[in-house]
GUFILO-155948 format. One record per atom (N, C-alpha, C, CB): y, z, x. Coordinates in steps of 0.02 Angstrom, whole numbers, plus 50000, padded with zeros to 5 digits. Each point is the difference from the previous one (the first is absolute). Glycine has a CB too. Example, Ala and Ser with C-alpha at 12.3 -4.5 7.8 and 13.67 -1.06 7.14 Angstrom:
REM GUFILO-155948
497165039050660;500595000049955;500605000050045;499415006249905;501124990250077;500595000350042;500555003749961;499684989250059;
END
This chain:
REM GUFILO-155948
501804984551134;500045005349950;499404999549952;501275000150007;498315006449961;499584997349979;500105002349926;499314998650110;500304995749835;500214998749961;500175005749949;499534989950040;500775010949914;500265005849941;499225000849972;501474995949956;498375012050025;499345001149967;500294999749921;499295008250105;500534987349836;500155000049964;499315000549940;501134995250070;498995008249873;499374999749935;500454996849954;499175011650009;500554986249941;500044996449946;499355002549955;500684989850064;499615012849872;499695006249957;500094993449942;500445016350047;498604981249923;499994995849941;499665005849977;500014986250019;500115013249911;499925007249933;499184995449968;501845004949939;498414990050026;499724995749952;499924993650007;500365006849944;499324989150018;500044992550002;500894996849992;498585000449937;501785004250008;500604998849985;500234999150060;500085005349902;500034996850155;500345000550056;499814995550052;500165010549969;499114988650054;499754996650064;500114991449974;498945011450046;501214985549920;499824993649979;500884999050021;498724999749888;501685004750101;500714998950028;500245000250090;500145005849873;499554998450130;499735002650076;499684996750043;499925007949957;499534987350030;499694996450034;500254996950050;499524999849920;501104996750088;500244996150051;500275003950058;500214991649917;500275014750045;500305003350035;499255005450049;501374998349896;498315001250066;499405002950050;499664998650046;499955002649935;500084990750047;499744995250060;500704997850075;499044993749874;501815006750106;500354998650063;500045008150014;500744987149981;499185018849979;500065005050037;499365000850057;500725004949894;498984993550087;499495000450048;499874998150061;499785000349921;500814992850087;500084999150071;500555002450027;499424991549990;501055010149953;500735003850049;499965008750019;500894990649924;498545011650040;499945008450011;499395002150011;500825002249932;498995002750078;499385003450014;499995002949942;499945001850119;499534992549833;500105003949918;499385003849986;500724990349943;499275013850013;499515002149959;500014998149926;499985008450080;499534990549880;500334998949946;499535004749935;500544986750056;499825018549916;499795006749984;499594996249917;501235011050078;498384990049909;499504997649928;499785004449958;499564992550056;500875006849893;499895006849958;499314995749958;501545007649981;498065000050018;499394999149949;499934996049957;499955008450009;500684991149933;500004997249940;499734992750009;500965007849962;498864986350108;499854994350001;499295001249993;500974995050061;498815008949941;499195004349989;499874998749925;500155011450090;500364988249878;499745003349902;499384994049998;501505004149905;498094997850047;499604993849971;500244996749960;499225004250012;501144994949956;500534993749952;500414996550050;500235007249887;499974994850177;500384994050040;499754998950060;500975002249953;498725001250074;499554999550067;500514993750052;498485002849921;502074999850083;500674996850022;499865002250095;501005002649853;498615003050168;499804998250047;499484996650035;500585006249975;499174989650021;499824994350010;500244994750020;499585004349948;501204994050012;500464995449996;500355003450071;500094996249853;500025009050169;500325002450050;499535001350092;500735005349870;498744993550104;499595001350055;499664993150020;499815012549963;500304982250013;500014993049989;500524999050047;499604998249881;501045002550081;500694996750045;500155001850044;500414998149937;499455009350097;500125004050074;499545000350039;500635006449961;498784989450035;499445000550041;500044997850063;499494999349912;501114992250085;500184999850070;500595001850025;499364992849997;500905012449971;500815002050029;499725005850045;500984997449885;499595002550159;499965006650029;500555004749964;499584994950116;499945011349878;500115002949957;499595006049996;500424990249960;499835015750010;499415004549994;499905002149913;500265005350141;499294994849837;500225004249933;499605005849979;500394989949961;500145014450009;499825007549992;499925000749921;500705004850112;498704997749886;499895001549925;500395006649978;498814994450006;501675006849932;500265005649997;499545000749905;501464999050113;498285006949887;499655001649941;500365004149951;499074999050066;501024996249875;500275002549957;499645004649949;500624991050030;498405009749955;499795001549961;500194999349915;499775004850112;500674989549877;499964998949923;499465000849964;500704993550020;499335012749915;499464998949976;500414999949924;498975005450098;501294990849885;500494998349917;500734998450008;499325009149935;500904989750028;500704997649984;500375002349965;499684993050016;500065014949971;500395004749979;500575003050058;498955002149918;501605002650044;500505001350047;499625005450052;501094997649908;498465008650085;499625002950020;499574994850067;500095007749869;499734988150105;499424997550038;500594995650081;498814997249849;501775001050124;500384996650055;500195005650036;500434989949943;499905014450061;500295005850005;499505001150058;500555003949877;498634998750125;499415002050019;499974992650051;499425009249880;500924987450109;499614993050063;500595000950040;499274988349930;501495013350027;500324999750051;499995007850070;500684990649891;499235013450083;499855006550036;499624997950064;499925007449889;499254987150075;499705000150054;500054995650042;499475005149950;500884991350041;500304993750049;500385003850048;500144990149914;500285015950064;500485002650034;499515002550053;500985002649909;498795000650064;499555006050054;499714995450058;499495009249896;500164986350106;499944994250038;500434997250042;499464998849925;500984999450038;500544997950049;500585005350038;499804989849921;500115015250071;500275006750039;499434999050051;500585009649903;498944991150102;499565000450070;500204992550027;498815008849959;501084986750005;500104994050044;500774998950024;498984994649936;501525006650035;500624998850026;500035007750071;500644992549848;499125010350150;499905007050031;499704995150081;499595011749862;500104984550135;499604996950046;500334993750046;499115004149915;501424991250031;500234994150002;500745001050011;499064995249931;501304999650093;500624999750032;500194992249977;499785009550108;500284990849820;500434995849964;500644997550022;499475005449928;500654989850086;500934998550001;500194997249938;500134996650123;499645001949827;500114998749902;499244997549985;501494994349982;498835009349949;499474998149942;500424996049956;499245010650001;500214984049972;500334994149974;499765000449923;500014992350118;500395008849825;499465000049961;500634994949904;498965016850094;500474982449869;500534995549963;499765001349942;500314990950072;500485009149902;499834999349905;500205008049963;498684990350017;500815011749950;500155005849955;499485001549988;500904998149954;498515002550071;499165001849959;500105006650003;499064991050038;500885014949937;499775005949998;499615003750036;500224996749926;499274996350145;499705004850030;500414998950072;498785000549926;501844997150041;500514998550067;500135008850022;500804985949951;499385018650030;500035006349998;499585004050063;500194997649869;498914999750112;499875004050057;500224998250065;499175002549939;500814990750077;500324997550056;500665002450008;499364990849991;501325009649977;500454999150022;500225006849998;500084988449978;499685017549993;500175006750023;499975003350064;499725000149905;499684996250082;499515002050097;500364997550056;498754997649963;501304999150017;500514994250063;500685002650011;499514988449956;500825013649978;500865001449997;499745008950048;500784991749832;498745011750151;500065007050039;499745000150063;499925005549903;499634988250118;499804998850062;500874999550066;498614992349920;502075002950037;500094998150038;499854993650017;500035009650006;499884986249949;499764992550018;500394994749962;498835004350019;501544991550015;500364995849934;499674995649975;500935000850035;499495000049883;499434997549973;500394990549973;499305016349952;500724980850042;500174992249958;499884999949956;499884994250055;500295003249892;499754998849935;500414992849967;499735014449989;499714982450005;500094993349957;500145001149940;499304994550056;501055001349897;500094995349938;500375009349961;498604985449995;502045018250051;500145003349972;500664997549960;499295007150076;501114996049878;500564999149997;499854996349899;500464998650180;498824999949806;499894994849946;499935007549939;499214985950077;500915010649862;499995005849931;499344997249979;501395002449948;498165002650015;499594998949939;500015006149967;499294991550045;501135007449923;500275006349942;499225002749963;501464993249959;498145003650017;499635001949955;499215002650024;500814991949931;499365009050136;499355004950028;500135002850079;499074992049922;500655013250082;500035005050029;500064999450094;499375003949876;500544987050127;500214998150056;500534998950018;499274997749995;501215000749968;500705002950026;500195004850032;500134996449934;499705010250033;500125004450036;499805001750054;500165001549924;499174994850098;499845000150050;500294997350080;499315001049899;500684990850072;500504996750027;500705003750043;499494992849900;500585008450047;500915004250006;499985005550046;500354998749872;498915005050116;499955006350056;499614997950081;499845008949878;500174985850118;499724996850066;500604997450034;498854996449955;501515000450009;500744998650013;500465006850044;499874991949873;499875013350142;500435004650006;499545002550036;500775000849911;498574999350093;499505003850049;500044994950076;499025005249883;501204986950091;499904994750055;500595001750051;499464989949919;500655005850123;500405000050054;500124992350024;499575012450030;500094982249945;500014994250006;499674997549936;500085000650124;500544993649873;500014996949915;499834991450002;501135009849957;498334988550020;500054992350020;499974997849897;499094998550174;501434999249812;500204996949931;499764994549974;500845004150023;499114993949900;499824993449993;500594995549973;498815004249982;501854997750025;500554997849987;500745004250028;499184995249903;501315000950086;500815003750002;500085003549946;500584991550054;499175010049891;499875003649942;499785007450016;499704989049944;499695009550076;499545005250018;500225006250063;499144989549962;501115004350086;500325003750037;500905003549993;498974992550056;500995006649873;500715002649991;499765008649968;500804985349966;498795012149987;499605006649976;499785003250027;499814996949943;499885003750130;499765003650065;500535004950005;499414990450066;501065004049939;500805002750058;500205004549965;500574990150051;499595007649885;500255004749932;499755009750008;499714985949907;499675013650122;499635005350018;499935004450046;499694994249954;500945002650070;500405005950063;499624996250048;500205014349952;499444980450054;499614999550077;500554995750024;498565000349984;501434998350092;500454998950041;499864992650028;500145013050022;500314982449945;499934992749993;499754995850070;500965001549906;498795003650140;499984994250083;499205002250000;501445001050102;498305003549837;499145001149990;499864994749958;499845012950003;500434981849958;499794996649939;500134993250043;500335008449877;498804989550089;500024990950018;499874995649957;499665001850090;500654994949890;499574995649954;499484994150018;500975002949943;498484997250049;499414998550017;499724995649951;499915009850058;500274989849884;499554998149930;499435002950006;500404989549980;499315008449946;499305002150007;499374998450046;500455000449906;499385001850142;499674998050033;499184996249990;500905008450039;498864992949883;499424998849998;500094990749970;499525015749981;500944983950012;500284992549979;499734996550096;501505003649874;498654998850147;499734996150072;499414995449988;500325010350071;499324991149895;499204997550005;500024994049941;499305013350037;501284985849917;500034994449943;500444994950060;500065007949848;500394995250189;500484993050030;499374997350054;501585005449999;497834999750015;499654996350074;499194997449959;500655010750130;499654987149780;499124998049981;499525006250008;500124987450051;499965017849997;499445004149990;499505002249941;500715002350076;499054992249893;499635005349937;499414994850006;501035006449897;498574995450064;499424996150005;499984993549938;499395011950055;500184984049948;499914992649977;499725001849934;499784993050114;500425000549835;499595002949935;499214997150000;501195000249924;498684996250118;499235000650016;499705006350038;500144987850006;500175017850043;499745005850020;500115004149928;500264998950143;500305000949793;499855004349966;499424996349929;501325007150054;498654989249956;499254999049960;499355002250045;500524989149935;499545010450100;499335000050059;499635007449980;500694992750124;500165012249889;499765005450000;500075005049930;500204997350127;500084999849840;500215006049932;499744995349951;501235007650029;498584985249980;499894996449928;500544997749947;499085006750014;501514993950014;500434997949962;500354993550025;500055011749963;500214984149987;500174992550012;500835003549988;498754988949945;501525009750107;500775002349987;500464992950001;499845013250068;499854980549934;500254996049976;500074998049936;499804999250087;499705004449873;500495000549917;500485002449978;499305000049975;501045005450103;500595002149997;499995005649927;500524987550071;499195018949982;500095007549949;500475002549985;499315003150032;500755001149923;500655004949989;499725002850044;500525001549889;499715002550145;499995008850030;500055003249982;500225000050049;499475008049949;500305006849951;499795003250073;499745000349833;500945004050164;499855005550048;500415007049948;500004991050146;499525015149829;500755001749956;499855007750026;500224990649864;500275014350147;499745005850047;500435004049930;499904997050178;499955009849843;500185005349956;500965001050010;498515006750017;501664992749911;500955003750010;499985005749991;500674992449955;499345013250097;499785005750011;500335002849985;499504998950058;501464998349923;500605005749979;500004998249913;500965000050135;498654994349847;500054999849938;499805001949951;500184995150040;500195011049924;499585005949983;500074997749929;500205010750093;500284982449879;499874999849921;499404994749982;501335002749976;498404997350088;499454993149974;499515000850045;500784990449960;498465011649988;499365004150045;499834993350036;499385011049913;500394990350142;499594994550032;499534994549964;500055008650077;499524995449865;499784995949956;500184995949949;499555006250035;501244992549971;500374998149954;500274995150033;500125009449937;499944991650114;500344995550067;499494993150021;500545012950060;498964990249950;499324995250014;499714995849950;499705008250068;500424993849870;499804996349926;500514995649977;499385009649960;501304992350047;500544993849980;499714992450056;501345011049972;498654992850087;499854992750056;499404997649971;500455004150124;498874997849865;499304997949982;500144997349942;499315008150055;501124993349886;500034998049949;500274993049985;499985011149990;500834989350072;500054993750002;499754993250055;500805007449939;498604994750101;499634996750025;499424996549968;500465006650070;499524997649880;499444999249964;500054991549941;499925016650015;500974982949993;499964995649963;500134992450041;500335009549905;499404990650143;499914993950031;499264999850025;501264999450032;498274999649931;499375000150018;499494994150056;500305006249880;500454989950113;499634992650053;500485000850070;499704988749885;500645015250121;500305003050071;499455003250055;501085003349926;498744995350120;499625003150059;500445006950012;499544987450063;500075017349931;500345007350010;499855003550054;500015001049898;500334999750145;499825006450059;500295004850011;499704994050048;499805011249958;500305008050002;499825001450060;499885004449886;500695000150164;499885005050037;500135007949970;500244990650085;499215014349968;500125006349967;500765002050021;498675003850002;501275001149955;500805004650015;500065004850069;500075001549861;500284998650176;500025005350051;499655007849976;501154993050042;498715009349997;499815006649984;500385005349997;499234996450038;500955004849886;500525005049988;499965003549953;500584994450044;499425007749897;500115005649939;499874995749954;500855008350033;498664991949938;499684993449929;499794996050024;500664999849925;499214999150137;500064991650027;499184997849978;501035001050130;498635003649842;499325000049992;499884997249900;499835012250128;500724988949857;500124999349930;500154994149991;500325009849981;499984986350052;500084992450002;499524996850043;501165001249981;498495001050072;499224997150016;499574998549940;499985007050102;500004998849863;499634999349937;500024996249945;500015008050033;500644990249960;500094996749940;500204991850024;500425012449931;499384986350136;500144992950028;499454998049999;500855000750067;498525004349951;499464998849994;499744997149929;500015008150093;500094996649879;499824998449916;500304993449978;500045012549967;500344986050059;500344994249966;499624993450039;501305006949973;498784995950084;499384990350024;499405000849972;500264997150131;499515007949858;499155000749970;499834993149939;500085016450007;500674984749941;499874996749957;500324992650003;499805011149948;500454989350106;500424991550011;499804994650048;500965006349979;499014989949998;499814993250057;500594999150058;499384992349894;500465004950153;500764999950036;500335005050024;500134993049939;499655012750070;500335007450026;499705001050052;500225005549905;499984995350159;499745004250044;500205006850044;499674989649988;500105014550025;500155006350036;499975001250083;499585003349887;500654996450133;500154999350066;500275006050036;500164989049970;499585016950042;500245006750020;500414999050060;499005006049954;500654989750098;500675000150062;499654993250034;500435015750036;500154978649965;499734993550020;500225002250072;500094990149891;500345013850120;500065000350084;500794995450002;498374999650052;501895002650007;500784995750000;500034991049995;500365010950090;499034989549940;500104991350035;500014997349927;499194998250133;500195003049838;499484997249920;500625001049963;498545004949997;501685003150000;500705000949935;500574992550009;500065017050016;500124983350037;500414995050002;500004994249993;500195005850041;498914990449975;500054994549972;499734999349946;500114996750086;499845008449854;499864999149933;500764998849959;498805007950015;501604997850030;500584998149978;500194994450009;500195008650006;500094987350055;500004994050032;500014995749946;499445003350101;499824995849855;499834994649974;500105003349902;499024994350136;501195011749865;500325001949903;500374998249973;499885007250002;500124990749915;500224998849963;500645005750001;498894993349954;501025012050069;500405005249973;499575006150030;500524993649885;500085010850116;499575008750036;500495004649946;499754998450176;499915004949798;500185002449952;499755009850022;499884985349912;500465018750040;499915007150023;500505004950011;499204995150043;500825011050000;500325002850042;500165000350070;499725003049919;500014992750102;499885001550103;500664996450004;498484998350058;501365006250016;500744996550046;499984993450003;500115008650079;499204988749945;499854992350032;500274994549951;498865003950061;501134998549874;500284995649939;500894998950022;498985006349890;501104999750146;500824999250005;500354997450071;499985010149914;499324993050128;500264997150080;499734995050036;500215009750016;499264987749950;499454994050005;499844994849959;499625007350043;500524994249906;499874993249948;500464996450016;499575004249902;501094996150124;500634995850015;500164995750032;500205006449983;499184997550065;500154996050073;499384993350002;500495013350078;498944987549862;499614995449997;500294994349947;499075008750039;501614994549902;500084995349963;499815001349928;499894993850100;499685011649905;499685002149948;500315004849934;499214998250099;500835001949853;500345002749952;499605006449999;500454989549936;499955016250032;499685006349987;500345003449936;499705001350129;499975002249843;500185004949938;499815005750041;499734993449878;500875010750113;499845008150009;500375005249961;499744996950109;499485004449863;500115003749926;500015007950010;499344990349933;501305013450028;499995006849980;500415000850090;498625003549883;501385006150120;500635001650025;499795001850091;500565005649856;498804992850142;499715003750085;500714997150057;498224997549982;501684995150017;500544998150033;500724998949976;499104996450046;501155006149899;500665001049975;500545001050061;499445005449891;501044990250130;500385001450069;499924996150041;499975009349992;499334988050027;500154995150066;500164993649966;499155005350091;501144989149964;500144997050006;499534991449980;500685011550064;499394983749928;499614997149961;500334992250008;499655011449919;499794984150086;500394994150002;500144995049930;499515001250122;500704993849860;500094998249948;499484997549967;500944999550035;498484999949997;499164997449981;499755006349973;499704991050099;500565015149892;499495005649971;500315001349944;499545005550098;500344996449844;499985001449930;499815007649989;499694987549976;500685014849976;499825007450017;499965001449909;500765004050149;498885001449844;499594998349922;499965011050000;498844981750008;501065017549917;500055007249974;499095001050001;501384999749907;498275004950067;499365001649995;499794996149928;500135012250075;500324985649883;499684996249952;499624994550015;500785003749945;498714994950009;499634995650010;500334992149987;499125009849975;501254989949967;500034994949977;500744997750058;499285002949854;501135000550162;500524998750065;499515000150067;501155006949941;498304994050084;499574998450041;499864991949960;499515014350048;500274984449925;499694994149965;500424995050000;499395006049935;501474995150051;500254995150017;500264999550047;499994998949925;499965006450126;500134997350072;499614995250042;500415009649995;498894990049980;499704998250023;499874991549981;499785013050015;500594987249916;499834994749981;500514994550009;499305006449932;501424998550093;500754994950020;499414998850065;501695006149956;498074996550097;499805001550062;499504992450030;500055015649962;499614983149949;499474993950025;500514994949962;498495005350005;501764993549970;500324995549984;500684996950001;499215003649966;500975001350127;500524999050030;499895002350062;500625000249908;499624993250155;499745001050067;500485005050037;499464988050001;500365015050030;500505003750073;500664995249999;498875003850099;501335002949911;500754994350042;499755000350078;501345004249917;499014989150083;499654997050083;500545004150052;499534984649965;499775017550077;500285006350046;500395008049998;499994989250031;499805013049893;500545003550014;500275005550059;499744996749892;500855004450103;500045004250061;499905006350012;500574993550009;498845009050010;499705005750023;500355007750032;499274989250014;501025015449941;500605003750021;499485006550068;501004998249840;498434999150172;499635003150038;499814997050095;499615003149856;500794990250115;499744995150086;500604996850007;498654996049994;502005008950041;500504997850002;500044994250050;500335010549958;499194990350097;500074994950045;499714994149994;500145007850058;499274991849897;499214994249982;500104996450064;499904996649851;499875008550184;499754996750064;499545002750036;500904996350005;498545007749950;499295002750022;500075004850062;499414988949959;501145014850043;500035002250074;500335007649988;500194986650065;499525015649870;500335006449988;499525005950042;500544995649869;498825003550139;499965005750047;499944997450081;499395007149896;500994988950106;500045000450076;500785003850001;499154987450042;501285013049903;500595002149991;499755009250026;500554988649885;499085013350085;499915005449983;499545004450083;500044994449839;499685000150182;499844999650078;500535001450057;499254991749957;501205004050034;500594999350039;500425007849981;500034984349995;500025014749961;500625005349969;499755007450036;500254993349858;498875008650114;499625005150030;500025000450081;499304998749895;500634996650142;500075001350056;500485001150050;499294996249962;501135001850008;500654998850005;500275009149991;500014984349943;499955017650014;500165007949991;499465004950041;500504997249872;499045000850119;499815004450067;499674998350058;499975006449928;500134988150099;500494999450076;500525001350028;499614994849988;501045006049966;500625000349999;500475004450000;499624993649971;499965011149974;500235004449971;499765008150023;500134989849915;500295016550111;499655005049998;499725002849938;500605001050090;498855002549926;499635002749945;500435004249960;498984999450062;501485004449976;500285006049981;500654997949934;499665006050145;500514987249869;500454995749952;499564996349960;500944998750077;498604998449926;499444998949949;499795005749944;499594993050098;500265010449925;499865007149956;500665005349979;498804999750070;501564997949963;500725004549981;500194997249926;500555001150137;499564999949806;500364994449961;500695003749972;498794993149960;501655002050024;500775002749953;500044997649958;500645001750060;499525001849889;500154997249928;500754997150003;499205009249936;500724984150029;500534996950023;500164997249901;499624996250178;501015006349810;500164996949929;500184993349999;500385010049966;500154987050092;500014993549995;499474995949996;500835002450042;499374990249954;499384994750026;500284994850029;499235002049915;500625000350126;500314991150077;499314996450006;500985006750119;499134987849827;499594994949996;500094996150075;500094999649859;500295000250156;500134999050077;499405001550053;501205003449967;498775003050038;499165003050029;499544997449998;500165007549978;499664989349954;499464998149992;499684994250040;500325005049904;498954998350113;499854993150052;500265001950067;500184990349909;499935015950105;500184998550073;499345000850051;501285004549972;498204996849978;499274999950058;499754995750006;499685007749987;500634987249981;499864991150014;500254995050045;499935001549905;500355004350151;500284994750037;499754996150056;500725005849964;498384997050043;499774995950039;499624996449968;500145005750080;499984992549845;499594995849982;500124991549996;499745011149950;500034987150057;500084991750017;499524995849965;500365002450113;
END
C-alpha cells in the first residue's frame, strides 16, 4: 500500500519549533509535503533558515505558500490571508491530500484551513480544546476545533473541552504537547554553541522575556502593558536580561520598540529576535526564570524545572503548573514576583499539566493515531461529522491502538 499523502501547514516560528519532531517521523510514515507560509521570510525572524536547515535531509517536499504581509494591521492580515487563499485554491486544485495537519490558533491558520475544509480534505488539528481568554486566539482555536475532523489533545481536560463541542469522542486523542518531545530527547543546543553564536554566556543563567500583544485587552493600551514589565525589570540591574521579539500581530511593533529602547541604555540586556527552536530552548534550559506572556512559559518552562511569571490576561484560562506565577500589569506586582522568583527555587519537578505521559513520545502518539484513521477509516466517515452532546471519555484514544 503506498504511503498516505500528507502536508503539515507551519504559519510562524511560534509553530515549527513545536513541530519539528513530528516533521521529521511524518516524513517517513507519509508522502509529506510540508506547506511554509511566508511569514518565516520576515526580516526580524528569518525563522526560515531554521527550517531549511532541519529538512534538508528528510524526505520531504516543501511548498512555499505566500502570504504577502505587509503590517500588522487588521487590513494588512485580512490581504495575506486572501492571498494565501488564492494560492492554495490552484495548488489544492492540483494535489490529492489525504489530511492537513496543522496546530495551535495563529490567525494565518485560516488561510490553510478554509481551503482545505472546501477542498474536501481532512483536516487534524493539534493543542485544541486549551482557553486563552485574553486574545483573539481562542477564538481561533475554538473555530479549528469544529473545522477539524481529527483532534490530537494535550490533556483529559482538553479533551473534555473538544468533546463538550459536539465533536464525537472516537476523533479525540490525547497526545500532549508534542513540542515537549525535543526537552525529554536533550534536543537543544549546548551553552557553548549559544555563546559561539549570539555572544551570550547563559551560564549566568538569564531571565527570559518573551511578552506578545493582549489583543482582547481593551482596558490596558499595549504601551501600558510593556512599561509595567520594563519598569519592573528595570529594577534588577545586575540580572542578565533576554528578550525575544513578539509574534507578529497588532502592536507587536510597539513593544519591539520600546524593548529596544530599553537595552540601549542598560548593561546586561540583550535582544534576540528569533534564537530558532533548538537555541530558545537551551536558553531556557539554563534560566533563572521566563517571565512574560507566551505559551512556552506555561508548556515548557515546567518540563525544564524552570519557574515562570505570566503577566496580564493573553493566557487567562489555560492551564498551568505550580512553578508559574501569574501577576497583574503592575509594575511593582511584576517586581515582586520576580523577586519571591530569585529568592525561592522551583518546586522539584513540577507536574507538567501539558506531558501527561513524560515520556518524549507525544508525536509519535500523534503518528500512530494519524495513520491509524486513515488507513482504517473511510473517508466518507472521516469527513462526515455528528454533533454529539454527551462525552464518552471512554472513546478517547481509540486511534491509539496500534500504538506501542
Amino acid at each position: 500500500m503506498s504511503p498516505k499523502k500528507v502536508a503539515i501547514f507551519t504559519s510562524s516560528r511560534s509553530d515549527f519549533g513545536p513541530l519539528r519532531r513530528l516533521i521529521g517521523l511524518c516524513s517517513t510514515a507519509f508522502d509529506l509535503d510540508l506547506l511554509v507560509a511566508s511569514l518565516h521570510q520576515q526580516q526580524l525572524y528569518q525563522s526560515a533558515t531554521e527550517i531549511e536547515q532541519y529538512v534538508k535531509d528528510l524526505p520531504l517536499r516543501i511548498v512555499p505558500i505566500a502570504f504577502g504581509l505587509r503590517g500588522t494591521t487588521e487590513q494588512s492580515r485580512m490581504q495575506a490571508i486572501s492571498a494565501a487563499q488564492a494560492q492554495l485554491a490552484d495548488w489544492f486544485a492540483q494535489q490529492h491530500y489525504d489530511a492537513i495537519v496543522v496546530l495551535g490558533d495563529r490567525w494565518e491558520l485560516f488561510a490553510i484551513s478554509i481551503a482545505a475544509f472546501l477542498f474536501n480534505i481532512p483536516i487534524a488539528h493539534i493543542s485544541g480544546g486549551e482557553i486563552t481568554a485574553g486574545a483573539i486566539d481562542d477564538s481561533i482555536r475554538h473555530a479549528h476545533t469544529k473545522l477539524a475532523h481529527l483532534h490530537f489533545v494535550g490533556n483529559a481536560t482538553y479533551a473534555r473541552n473538544v468533546s463538550a463541542m459536539g465533536e464525537e469522542d472516537w476523533r479525540i486523542t490525547i497526545c500532549g504537547e508534542c513540542g515537549l518531545d525535543s526537552i525529554h530527547s536533550n534536543d537543544y543546543a549546548s551553552a557553548d554553541e549559544i555563546q559561539k553564536q549570539f555572544d551570550i554566556a547563559v551560564t549566568a543563567r538569564p531571565i527570559l522575556v518573551t511578552y506578545h500583544p493582549s489583543t482582547l485587552d481593551l482596558n490596558t493600551s499595549v504601551q501600558e502593558q510593556i512599561n509595567g514589565l520594563l519598569a519592573a525589570l528595570d529594577l534588577f540591574p545586575d540580572e542578565l536580561i533576554i528578550f525575544t521579539a513578539p509574534a507578529s500581530e497588532k502592536d507587536a511593533e510597539i513593544i519591539t520598540q520600546r524593548i529596544q529602547a530599553f537595552i540601549e541604555a542598560r548593561k546586561n540586556c540583550r535582544f534576540v529576535a528569533h534564537f530558532g527552536s533548538k537555541n530558545y530552548l537551551a536558553v531556557m534550559r539554563r534560566a533563572k526564570l521566563v517571565i512574560g506572556n507566551s505559551s512556552s512559559g506555561l508548556t515548557e518552562a515546567a518540563s525544564f524545572n524552570i519557574p515562570a511569571i505570566n503577566i496580564g490576561n493573553r493566557q487567562k484560562g489555560r492551564m498551568s503548573a505550580a512553578s508559574v506565577i501569574h501577576t497583574n500589569y503592575d509594575a511593582t506586582d511584576i517586581k515582586d514576583a520576580i523577586a519571591h522568583v530569585l529568592a525561592h527555587p522551583a518546586p522539584d519537578r513540577p507536574e507538567n499539566p501539558y506531558d501527561p505521559y513524560r515520556d518524549g513520545r507525544n508525536s509519535e502518539r500523534i503518528v500512530s493515531a494519524l495513520n491509524t484513521a486513515l488507513t482504517t477509516l473511510p473517508q466518507d466517515k472521516l469527513l462526515s461529522k455528528n454533533f454529539v452532546i454527551e462525552v464518552n471519555s471512554l472513546d478517547w484514544n481509540s486511534l491509539l491502538k496500534e500504538f506501542k
